[in-house]
Structures are given as C-alpha cells and as structure tokens.
C-alpha positions as CSV (number, residue, x, y, z in Angstrom):
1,X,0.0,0.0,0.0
2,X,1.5,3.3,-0.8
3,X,2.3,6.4,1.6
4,X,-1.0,8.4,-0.4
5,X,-3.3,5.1,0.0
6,X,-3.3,5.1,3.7
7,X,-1.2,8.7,4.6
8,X,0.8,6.8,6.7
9,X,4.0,9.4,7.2
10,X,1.0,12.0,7.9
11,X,-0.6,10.4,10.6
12,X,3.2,9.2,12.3
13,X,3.6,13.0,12.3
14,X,-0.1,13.5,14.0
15,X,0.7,10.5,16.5
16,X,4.3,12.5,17.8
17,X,2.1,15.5,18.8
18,X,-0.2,13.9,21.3
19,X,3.5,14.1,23.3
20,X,3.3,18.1,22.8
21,X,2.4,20.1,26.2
22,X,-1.5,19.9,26.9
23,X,-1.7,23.6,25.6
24,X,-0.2,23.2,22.6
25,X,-2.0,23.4,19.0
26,X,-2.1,20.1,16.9
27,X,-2.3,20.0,12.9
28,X,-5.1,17.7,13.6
29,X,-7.3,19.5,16.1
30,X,-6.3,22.7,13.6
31,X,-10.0,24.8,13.0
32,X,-9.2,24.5,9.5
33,X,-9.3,26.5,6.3
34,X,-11.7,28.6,4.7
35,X,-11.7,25.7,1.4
36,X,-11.3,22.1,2.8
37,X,-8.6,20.3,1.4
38,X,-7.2,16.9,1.0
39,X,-4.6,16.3,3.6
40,X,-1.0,15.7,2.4
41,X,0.3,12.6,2.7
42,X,3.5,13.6,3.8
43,X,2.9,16.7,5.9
44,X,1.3,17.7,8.6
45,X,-1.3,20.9,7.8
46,X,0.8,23.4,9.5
47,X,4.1,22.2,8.1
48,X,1.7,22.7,4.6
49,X,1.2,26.5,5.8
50,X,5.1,27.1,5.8
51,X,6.2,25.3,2.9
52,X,3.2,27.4,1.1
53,X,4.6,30.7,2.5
54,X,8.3,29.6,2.0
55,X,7.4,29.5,-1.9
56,X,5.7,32.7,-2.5
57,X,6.5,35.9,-4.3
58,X,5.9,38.2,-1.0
59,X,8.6,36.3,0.7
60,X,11.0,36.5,-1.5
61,X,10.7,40.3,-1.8
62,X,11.8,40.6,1.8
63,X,15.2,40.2,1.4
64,X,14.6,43.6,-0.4
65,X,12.7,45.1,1.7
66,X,15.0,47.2,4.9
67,X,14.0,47.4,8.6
68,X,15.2,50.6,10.1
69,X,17.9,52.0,7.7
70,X,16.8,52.5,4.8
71,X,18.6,51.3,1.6
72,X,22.2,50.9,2.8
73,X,25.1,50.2,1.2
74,X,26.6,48.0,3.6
75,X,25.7,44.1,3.1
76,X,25.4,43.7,6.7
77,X,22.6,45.9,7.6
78,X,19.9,43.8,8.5
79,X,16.5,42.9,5.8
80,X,13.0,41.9,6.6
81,X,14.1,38.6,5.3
82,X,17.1,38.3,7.7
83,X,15.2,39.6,10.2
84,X,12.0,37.0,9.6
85,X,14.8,34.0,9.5
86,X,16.1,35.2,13.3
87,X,12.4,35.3,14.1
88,X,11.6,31.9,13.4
89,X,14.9,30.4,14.8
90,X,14.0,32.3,17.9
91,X,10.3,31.3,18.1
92,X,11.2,27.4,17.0
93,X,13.8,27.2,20.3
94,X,10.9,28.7,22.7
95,X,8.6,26.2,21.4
96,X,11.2,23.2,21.5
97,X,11.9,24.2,24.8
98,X,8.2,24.4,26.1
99,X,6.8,21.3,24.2
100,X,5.1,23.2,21.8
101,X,4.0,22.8,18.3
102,X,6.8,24.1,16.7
103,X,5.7,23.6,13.1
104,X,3.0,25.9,13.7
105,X,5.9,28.5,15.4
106,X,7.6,28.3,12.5
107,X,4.6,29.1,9.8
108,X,3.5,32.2,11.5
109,X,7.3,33.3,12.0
110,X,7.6,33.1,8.3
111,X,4.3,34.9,7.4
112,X,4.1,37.5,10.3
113,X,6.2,40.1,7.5
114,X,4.7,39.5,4.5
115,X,2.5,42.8,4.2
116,X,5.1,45.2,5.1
117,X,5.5,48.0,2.9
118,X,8.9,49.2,1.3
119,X,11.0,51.8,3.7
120,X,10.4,50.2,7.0
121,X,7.9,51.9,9.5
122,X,8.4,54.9,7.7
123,X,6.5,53.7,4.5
124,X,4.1,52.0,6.9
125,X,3.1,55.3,8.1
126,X,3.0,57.0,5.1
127,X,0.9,54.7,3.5
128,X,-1.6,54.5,6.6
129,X,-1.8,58.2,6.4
130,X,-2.7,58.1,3.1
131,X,-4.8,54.6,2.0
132,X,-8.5,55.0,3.1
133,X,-9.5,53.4,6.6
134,X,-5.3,53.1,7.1
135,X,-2.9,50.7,6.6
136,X,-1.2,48.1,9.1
137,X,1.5,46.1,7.8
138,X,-0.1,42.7,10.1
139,X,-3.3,43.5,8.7
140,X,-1.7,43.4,5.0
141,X,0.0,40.2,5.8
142,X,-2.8,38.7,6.2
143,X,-4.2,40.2,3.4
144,X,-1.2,38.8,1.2
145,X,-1.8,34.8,2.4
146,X,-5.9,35.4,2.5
147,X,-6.1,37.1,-1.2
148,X,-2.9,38.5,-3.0
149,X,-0.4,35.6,-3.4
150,X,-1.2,32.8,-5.9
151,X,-2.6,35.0,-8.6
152,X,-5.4,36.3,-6.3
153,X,-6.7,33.1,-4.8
154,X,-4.5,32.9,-1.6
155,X,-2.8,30.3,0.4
156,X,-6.0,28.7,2.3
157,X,-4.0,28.6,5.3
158,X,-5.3,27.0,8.5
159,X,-6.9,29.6,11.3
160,X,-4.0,29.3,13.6
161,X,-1.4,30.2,11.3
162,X,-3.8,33.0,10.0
163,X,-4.3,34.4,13.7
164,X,-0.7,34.3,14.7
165,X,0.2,36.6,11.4
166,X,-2.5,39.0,12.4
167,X,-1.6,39.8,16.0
168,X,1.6,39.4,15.9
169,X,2.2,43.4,15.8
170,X,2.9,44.9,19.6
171,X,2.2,48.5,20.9
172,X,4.8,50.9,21.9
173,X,5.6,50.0,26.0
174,X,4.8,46.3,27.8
175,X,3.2,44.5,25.2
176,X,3.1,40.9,27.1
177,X,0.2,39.5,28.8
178,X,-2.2,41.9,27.2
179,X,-5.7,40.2,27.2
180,X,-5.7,39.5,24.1
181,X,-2.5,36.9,24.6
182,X,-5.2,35.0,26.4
183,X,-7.5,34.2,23.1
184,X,-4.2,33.7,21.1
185,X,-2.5,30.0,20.1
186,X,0.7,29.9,22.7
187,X,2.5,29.4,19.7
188,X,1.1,32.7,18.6
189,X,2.4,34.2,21.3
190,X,6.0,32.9,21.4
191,X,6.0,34.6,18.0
192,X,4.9,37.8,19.2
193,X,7.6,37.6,21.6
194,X,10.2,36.4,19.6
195,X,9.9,39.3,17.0
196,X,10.4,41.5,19.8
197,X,13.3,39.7,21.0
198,X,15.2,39.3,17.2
199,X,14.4,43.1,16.5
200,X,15.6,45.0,20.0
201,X,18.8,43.3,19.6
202,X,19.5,43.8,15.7
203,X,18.3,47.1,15.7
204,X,20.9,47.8,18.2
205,X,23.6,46.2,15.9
206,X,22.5,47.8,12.8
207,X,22.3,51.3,15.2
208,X,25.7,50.6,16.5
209,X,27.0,49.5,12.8
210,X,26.0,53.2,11.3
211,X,27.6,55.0,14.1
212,X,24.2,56.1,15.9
213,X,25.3,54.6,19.6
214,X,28.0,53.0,21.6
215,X,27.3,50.0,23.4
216,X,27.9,51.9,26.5
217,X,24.9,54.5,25.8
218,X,22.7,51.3,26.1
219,X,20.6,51.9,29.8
220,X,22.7,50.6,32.5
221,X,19.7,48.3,34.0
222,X,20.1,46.6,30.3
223,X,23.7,45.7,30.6
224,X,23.1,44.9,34.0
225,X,20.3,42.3,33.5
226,X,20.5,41.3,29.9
227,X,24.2,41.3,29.2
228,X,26.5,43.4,26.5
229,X,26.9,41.3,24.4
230,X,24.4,40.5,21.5
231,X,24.7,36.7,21.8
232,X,24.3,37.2,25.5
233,X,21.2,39.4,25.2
234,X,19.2,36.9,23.2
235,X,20.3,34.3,25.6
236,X,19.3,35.9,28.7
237,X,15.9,36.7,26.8
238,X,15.1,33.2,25.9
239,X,16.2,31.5,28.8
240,X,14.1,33.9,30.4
241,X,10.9,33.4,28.6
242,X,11.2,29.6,28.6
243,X,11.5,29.9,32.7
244,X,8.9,32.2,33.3
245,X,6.4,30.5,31.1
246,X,7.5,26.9,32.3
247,X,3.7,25.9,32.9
248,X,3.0,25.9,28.9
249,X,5.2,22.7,29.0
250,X,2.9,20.7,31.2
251,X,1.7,17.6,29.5
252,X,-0.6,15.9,31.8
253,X,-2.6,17.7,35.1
254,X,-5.2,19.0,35.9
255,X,-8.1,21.0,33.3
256,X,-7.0,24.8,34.4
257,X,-7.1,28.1,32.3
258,X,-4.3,28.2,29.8
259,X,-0.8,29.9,30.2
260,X,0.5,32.2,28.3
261,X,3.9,33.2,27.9
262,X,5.7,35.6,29.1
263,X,8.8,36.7,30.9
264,X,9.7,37.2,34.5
265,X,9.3,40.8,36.1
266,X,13.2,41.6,35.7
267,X,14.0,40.8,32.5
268,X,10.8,42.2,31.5
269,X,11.3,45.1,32.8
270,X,14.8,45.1,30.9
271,X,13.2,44.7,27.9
272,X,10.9,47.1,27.9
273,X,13.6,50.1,28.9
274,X,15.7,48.6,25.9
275,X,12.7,49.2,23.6
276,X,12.0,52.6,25.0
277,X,15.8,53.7,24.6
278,X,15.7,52.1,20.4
279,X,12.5,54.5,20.1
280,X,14.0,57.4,21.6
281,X,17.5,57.1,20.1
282,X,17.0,55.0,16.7
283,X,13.3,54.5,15.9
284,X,12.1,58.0,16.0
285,X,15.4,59.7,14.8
286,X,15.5,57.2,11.4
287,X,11.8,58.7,10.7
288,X,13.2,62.0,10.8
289,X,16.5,61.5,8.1
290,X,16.8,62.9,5.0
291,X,16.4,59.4,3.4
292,X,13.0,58.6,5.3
293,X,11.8,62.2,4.2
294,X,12.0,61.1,0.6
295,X,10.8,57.8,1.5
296,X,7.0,59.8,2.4
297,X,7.7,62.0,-0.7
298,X,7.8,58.2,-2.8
299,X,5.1,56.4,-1.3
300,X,3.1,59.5,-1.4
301,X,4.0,60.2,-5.3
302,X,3.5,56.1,-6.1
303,X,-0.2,56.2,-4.5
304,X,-1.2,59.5,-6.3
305,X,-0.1,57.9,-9.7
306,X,-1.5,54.5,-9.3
307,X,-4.6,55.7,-7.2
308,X,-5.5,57.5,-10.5
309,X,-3.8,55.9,-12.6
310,X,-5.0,52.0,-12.6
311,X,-4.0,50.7,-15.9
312,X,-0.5,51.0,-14.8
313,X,-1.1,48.6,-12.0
314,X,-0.1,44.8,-13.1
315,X,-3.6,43.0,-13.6
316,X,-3.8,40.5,-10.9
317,X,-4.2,43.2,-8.7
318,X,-7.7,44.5,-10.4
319,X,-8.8,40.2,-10.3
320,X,-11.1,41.4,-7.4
321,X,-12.8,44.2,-9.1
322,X,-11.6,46.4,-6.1
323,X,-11.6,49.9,-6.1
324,X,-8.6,51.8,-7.1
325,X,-6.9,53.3,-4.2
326,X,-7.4,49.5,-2.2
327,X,-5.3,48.3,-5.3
328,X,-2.9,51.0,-5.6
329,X,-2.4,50.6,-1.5
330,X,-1.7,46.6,-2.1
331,X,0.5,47.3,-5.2
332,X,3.0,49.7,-3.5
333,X,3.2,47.5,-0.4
334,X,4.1,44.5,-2.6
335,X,7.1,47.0,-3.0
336,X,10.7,46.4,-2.4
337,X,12.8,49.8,-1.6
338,X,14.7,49.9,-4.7
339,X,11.7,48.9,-7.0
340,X,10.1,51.5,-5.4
341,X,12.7,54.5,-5.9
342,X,13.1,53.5,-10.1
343,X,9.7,53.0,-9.8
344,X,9.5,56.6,-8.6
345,X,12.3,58.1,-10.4
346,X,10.6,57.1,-13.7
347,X,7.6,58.7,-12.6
348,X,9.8,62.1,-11.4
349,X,12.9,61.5,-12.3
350,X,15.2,63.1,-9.9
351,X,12.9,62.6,-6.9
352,X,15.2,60.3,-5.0
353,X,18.8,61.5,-6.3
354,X,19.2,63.4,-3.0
355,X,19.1,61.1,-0.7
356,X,19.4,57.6,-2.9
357,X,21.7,58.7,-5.5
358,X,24.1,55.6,-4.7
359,X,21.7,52.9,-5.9
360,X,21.8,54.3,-9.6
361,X,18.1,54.7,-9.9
C-alpha cells in the first residue's frame, strides 16, 4: 500500500504530537481552512502553511525590503528577510523548549512580514496616512496569504497560522500578557515575543554598525540584567521566557485556564527600557533623516499615480474588481525599496537623487 493510500508518514507525524504540552496546537485539532482540502500525505497541515509561504513571491521580496535604515550600502545591515529567519529560529527554540507545536511556530514566523511596505515603518506610516480606513502592515500580511499571493486566490491557510500573522504586531511599551495573549494560540504568542526579541537586539547592531550609539549608551539596568553582548542578550531573553512560562510545557494535570507566555518581572522590565531607549534614540530619529523624508515624498507620489492611474497597476491586482486606491495601497506595499525609488524616479525623475543617488536609480 502506498504512503498516499493510507497517509501513513501524515498520521506518524499527527501521533508524535499527542506528546506536545497539553496547551499546545495540533495539525489535527487545527479549525481549518476557509476551502477544505485533502490532507498531504507527507505533511502535517501546519508544516503545509510554511512550505506554502516559503514558496511565495511576497517572501521572497523581503530580502529587499529594509527594517530601520533605509537602503544601505553595507551588506550587513539587516532585511525583513534576515530579520523574519532570526524570528523563526527564535520562536522554533521557545517552542522546543516548552513542548510546543513548533511547526505551527515556524509558519506564523515566516508569514508574520509579508505585508510590510517598502521603507520600513516609515512607509508604513505614510501609506496609513494616506490609504482610506489606514494601513497596518499585520493586517496586510494577512491580506497577502488570504487574497494576493497565488494570482489572487490565496494560500488557504489553517486559522491558527492565519491568527498568529494578524496579532503578531505589539504596541509601543509592555506589550506581554495583554488580554488579548489570552485568546491567542501559545504558539502565537512565542511569536509575538520572539519578533520582539530578534528586532531590540539587531536594531541595536544595525544602530551601532551606522555610528548612531555605543554599546555603553545602552541603559545601564540593560547591561546589568541582559548582558553586553548581542549573543548574551538573546540568551538571557530566551532562557528567560522559557523559565517564566515553564507551565506551557505541562503535559498531563489537571483542566485549568491556559498559560500564556511571558517573561519574569526583571527581564521584563529590561526589555521594555531597551525598547524605549531604540525608540527614543534609533526609531524616532530614522523617521526623521533625510532618506526617510523622501521615502514619504515616494510612497506619497506612487499612490497619487496609481490611485489615479490603474492601468499602470499589473492585472492581478484589479482580479477582485476592487476599487482603485485598495489596489494602488496593495500594489506599493508589494514594493521592495529599490523597486520602489526606479519606480519613482521614472515617474519624477530626480525625486530620489538626493538622498538615494548611490543605488543608480
């Protein structure tokens, strides 16, 4: 009898997560998709999800598409694709560690980016000033695996991978235990977390690589507790989390209200100074550069064009019949930063000579 007569790899996969923590998510117990399918032979439906989003267009623009500093000419300056990879290696050891489904961990890690616009936070704002009833780059991640990829019919990706991408975005301040962890998948959660945890600490080598800080302006309560050392940080963050949320683990007990995870009061606290300190002296300071300035003057000058201009936009955007601003707003965030700039200077030419002149737009 062959593997696809009786999905025999499949359900040896299903049978190893009945050992996962009683709180954990399996494929099997999954709510579903929006179009039933037939299940794989070979893979579980979460481990579907991933390889799905692994193979689409969106994810390969990331490596294209920059976090903080925008455009660089240094190679080392981290991407959204570098910075999704350190996401899911992040979130997969929390869930290893605390017996969760780490197949689901590592879907939503490699779909939580997918909707983000070109130029960081800075085109994210731009566009949500400008795209009727605003734009959230979570929001348009889901968007991406629900509608855009796959010539418009989407991915048909289970709910929980679905969920994790769509609140996976955190407020300025403490974002953990918030009540709406208490509704989320844990391995939703461990993602939330672990984006927090990859971007604090790469944002502060990409801040320390352009000559923004020293690693002796970091707080001293953040050297103290998480280390000074990047390697160290991520450790002590990790190790943290995995302690603190040591009752997600549990495999047998008693019925009582599910954990969440989170960190212990310390650490926490670390964490949330160290985020403060990138807002005040990278985050808010980047939106303010010569290079983010132009970045709003592009985005703004892409969605006047295509807004009114819809025969320009490729036609698998307009397979919806949608209006033309909802199109224009998913074309340009479909955008890398340097598709977007020779996009731009072909429209104005010279609008991005000041500040990107290097990339030879």
């Amino acid at each position: 009898m062959s593997i696809r007569d009786d999905h025999s790899v499949r359900l040896r996969l299903e049978a190893r997560e009945e050992t996962l923590s009683q709180h954990a998510v399996r494929s099997s117990a999954s709510r579903g998709r929006a179009v039933q399918e037939e299940p794989s032979p070979l893979r579980t439906e979460f481990q579907r999800d991933r390889d799905r989003i692994l193979h689409t267009n969106a994810f390969r623009r990331l490596k294209h598409k920059t976090q903080v500093f925008l455009a660089p000419l240094d190679d080392h300056y981290v991407t959204r694709l570098t910075h999704t990879l350190e996401v899911a290696q992040i979130a997969r050891t929390i869930s290893r560690a605390l017996n969760l489904n780490e197949d689901l961990t590592e879907a939503i890690a490699l779909g939580h980016d997918l909707g983000h616009s070109p130029f960081g936070h800075v085109g994210e704002e731009a566009l949500d000033h400008l795209a009727p009833g605003g734009f959230r780059h979570n929001v348009q991640s889901l968007r991406v695996v629900d509608i855009l990829e796959k010539d418009g019919q989407g991915l048909n990706l289970t709910w929980e991978v679905r969920q994790g991408i769509l609140h996976h975005s955190k407020p300025r301040g403490d974002f953990l235990g918030g009540p709406e962890d208490h509704d989320l998948p844990l391995e939703a959660q461990v993602c939330r977390l672990a984006d927090a945890v990859a971007y604090v600490n790469h944002d502060i080598g990409d801040a320390l690589r352009a000559g923004w800080i020293q690693e002796q302006d970091l707080p001293q309560e953040v050297r103290r507790v998480l280390g000074t050392r990047h390697s160290q940080r991520i450790d002590t963050l990790v190790v943290d989390t995995v302690e603190a949320s040591w009752a997600c683990a549990a495999t047998d007990g008693p019925a009582a209200r599910r954990p969440v995870i989170t960190m212990g009061r310390r650490v926490r606290g670390a964490l949330n100074t160290l985020r403060e300190f990138l807002f005040q002296r990278v985050y808010i300071p980047a939106s303010q550069t010569p290079q983010a300035r132009v970045a709003r003057e592009i985005v703004t000058l892409l969605y006047a064009y295509f807004s009114t201009h819809p025969e320009a936009v490729p036609a698998e955007y307009w397979l919806r019949g949608e209006p033309a601003e909802r199109v224009a707003v998913d074309y340009i965030a479909g955008m890398t930063d340097l598709y977007a700039l020779r996009t731009a200077e072909r429209l104005r030419p010279g609008v991005a000579e000041s500040a990107f002149s290097f990339i030879g737009v």
